[in-house]
C-alpha positions as CSV (number, residue, x, y, z in Angstrom):
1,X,38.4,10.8,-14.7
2,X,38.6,13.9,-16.7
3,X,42.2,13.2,-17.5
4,X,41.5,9.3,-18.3
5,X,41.2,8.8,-22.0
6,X,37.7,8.2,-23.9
7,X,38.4,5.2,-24.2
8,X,39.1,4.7,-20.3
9,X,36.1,6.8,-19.8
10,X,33.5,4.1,-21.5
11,X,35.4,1.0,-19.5
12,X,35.3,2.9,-16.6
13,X,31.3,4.0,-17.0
14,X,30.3,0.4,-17.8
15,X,32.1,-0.7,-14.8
16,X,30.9,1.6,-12.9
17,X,27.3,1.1,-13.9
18,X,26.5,-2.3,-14.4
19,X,28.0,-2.4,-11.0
20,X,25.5,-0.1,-9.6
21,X,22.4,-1.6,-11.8
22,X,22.8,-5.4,-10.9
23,X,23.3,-4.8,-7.2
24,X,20.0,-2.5,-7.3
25,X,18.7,-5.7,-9.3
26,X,19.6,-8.2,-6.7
27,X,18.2,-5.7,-3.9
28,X,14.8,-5.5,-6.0
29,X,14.7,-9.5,-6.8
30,X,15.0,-10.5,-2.7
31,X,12.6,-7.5,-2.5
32,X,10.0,-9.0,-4.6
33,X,10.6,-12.6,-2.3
34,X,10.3,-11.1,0.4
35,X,6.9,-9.7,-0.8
36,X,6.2,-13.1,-2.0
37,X,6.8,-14.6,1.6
38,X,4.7,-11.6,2.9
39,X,2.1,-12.5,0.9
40,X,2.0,-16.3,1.5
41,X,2.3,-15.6,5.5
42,X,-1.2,-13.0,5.1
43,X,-2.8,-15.7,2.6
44,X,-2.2,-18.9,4.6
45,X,-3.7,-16.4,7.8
46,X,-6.7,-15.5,5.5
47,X,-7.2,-18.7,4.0
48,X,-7.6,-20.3,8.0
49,X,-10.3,-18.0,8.2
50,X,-12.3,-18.0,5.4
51,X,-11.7,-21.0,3.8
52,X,-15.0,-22.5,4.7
53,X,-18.1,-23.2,2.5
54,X,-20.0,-21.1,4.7
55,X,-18.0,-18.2,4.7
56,X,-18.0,-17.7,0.8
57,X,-14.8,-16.2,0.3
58,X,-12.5,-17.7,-2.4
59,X,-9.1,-17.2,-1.8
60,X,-5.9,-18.1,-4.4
61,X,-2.4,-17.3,-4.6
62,X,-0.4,-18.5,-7.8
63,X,2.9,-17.5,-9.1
64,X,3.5,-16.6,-13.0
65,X,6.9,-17.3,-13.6
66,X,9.5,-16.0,-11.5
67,X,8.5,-11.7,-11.5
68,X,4.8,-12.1,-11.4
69,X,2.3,-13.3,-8.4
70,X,-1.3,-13.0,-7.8
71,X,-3.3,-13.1,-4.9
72,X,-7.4,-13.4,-5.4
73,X,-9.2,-12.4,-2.5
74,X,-13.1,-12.2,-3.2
75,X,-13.8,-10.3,-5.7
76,X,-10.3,-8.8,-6.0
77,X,-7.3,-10.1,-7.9
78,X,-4.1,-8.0,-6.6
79,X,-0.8,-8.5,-9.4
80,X,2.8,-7.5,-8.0
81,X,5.1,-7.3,-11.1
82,X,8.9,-7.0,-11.0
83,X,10.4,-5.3,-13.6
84,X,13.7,-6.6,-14.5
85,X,15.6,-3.7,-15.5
86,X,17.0,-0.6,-13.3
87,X,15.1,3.2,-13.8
88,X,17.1,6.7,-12.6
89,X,14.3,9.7,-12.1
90,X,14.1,12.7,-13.8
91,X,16.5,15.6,-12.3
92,X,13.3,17.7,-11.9
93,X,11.7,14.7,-9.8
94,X,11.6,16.0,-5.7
95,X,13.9,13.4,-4.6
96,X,17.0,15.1,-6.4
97,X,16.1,17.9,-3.6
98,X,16.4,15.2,-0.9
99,X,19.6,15.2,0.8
100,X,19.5,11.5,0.6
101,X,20.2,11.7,-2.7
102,X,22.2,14.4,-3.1
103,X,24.6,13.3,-1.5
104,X,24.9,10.1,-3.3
105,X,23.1,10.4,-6.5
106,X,23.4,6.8,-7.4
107,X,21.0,5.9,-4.6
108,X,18.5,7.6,-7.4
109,X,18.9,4.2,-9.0
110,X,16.1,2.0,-8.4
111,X,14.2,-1.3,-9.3
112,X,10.4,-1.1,-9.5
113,X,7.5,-3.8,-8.5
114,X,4.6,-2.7,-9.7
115,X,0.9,-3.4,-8.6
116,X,-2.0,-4.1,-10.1
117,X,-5.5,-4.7,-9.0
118,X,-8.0,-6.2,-11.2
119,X,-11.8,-7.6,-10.5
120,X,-11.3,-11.8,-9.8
121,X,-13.8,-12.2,-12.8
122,X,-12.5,-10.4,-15.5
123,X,-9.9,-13.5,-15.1
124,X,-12.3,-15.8,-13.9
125,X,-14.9,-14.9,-17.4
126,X,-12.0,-14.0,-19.7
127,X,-13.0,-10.7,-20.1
128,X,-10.1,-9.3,-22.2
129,X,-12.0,-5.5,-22.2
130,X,-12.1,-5.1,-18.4
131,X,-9.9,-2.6,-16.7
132,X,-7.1,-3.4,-13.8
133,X,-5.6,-0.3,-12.2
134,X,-2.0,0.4,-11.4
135,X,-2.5,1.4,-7.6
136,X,1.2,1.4,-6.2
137,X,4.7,1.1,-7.2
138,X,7.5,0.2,-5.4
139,X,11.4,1.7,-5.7
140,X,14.1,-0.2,-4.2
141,X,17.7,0.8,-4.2
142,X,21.1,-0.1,-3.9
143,X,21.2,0.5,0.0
144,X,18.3,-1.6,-0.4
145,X,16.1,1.4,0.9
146,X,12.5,2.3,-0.7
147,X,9.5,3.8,-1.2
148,X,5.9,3.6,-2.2
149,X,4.7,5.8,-5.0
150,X,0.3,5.3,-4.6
151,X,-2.2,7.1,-3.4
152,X,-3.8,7.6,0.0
153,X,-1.8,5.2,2.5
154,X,-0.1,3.7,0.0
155,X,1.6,7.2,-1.0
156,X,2.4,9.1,2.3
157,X,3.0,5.7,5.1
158,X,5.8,4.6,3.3
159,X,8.0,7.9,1.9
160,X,11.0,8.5,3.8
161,X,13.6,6.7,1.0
162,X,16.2,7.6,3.3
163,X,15.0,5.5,6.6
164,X,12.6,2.6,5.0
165,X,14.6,-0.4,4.4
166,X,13.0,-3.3,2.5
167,X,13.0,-5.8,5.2
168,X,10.3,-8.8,6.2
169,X,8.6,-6.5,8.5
170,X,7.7,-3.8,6.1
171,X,7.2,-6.2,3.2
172,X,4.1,-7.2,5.1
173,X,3.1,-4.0,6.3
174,X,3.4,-2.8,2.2
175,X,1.2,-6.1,1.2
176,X,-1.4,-5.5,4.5
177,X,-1.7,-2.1,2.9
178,X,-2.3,-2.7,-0.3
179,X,-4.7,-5.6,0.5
180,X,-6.4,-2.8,2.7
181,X,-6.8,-0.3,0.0
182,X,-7.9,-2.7,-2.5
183,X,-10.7,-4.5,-0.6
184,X,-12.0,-0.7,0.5
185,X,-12.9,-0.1,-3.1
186,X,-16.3,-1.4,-4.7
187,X,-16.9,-1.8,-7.9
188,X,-19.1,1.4,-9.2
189,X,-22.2,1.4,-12.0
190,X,-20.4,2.9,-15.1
191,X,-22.9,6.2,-16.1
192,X,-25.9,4.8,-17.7
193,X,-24.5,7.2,-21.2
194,X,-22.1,5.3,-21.4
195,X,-23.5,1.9,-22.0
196,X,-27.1,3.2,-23.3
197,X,-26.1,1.9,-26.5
198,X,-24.8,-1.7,-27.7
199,X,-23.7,-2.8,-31.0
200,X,-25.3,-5.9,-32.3
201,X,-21.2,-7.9,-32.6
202,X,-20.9,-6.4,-29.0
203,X,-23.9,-8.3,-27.6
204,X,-23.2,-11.4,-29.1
205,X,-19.6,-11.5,-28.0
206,X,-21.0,-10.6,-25.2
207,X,-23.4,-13.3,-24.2
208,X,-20.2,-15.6,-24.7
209,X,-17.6,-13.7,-22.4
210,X,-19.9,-11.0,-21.0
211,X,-17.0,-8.6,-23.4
212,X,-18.9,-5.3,-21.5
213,X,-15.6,-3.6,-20.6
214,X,-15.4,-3.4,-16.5
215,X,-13.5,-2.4,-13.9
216,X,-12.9,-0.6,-10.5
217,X,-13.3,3.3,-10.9
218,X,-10.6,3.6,-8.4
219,X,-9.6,7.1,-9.3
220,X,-5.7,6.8,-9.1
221,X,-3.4,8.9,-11.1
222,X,0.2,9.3,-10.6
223,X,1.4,13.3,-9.7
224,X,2.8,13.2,-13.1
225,X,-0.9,12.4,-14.2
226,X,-2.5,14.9,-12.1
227,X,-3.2,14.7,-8.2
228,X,-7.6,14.2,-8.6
229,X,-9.1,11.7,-7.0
């Protein structure tokens, strides 16, 4: 390619690449459905067994255009968001050391789903100032291999990108896990300091959205935001 002239060069890189980026696109798009199906196979299952007055466990499931979904379960509201375009990693990331990838270093190519997990009545109440938390995010590739960048189970069940493949059986076994570690978390009591004083606008927004700014203290950070939980 060295002997090809710039002008070749730039055909041949857009060729080359937008190659690479939509079929990592299509991979991540029939990813996401399969999530979707995952998660509509888990909810009709739920909703059979708690969809009773008696029980008093609301359960929802709605789509938001074709790359959003959301699933309410209780007092949780769980968002999986595809992004639409392609991501490489940094060369200092630990999957450049991975054999996997070095040996093909387009397989570093990948399309992200992200997901969220916000309390059911920040949406419910319309309270804008409440918190959701990014708890996992999914890479999908070309080979249409992935992994699962989270913490706890959600970090180190699904890591080997050069064995996982994004099939129906681990798309539930992603979405079982992510329900898991969402429902485990309760809402904590924010320290008393930090809501000992309320402005007089604040309380009277307030008493018409409850605006007091809430949300699970879930402790996630990325390693690139520090490894504390």
């Amino acid at each position: 390619m060295t002997n090809l002239s710039p002008r070749s060069r730039i055909y041949h890189l857009i060729e080359e690449k937008a190659f690479l980026k939509q079929k990592v696109y299509s991979n991540t798009l029939h990813s996401f459905v399969a999530l979707n199906d995952g998660l509509k196979e888990i909810y009709s299952d739920l909703h059979k067994r708690f969809h009773q007055p008696d029980k008093g466990v609301f359960l929802d499931m709605k789509k938001h255009g074709e790359f959003e979904v959301r699933v309410k379960i209780a007092g949780d509201t769980i968002v999986f968001m595809m992004h639409t375009n392609i991501f490489d990693f940094d060369r200092s990331n630990p999957i450049y050391k991975t054999s996997y990838i070095s040996d093909d270093v387009s397989r570093a190519y990948c399309g992200i789903i992200n997901v969220y997990n916000f309390l059911s009545d920040s949406f419910k109440y319309n309270r804008i100032n409440d918190l959701g938390y990014l708890i996992a995010r999914i890479f999908i590739n070309k080979d249409n291999h992935f992994f699962v960048e989270g913490k706890r189970q959600l970090g180190y069940l699904y890591n080997d990108f050069s064995a996982l493949e994004f099939n129906k059986e681990n798309a539930i076994a992603v979405v079982e896990s992510i329900i898991l570690y969402c429902v485990g978390f309760d809402l904590l009591t924010p320290p008393f300091s930090e809501i000992s004083m309320v402005r007089v606008n604040e309380m009277q927004e307030a008493s018409q959205n409850m605006n007091v700014s809430t949300g699970k203290r879930l402790g996630f950070k990325f390693n690139s935001e520090g490894d504390e939980l």
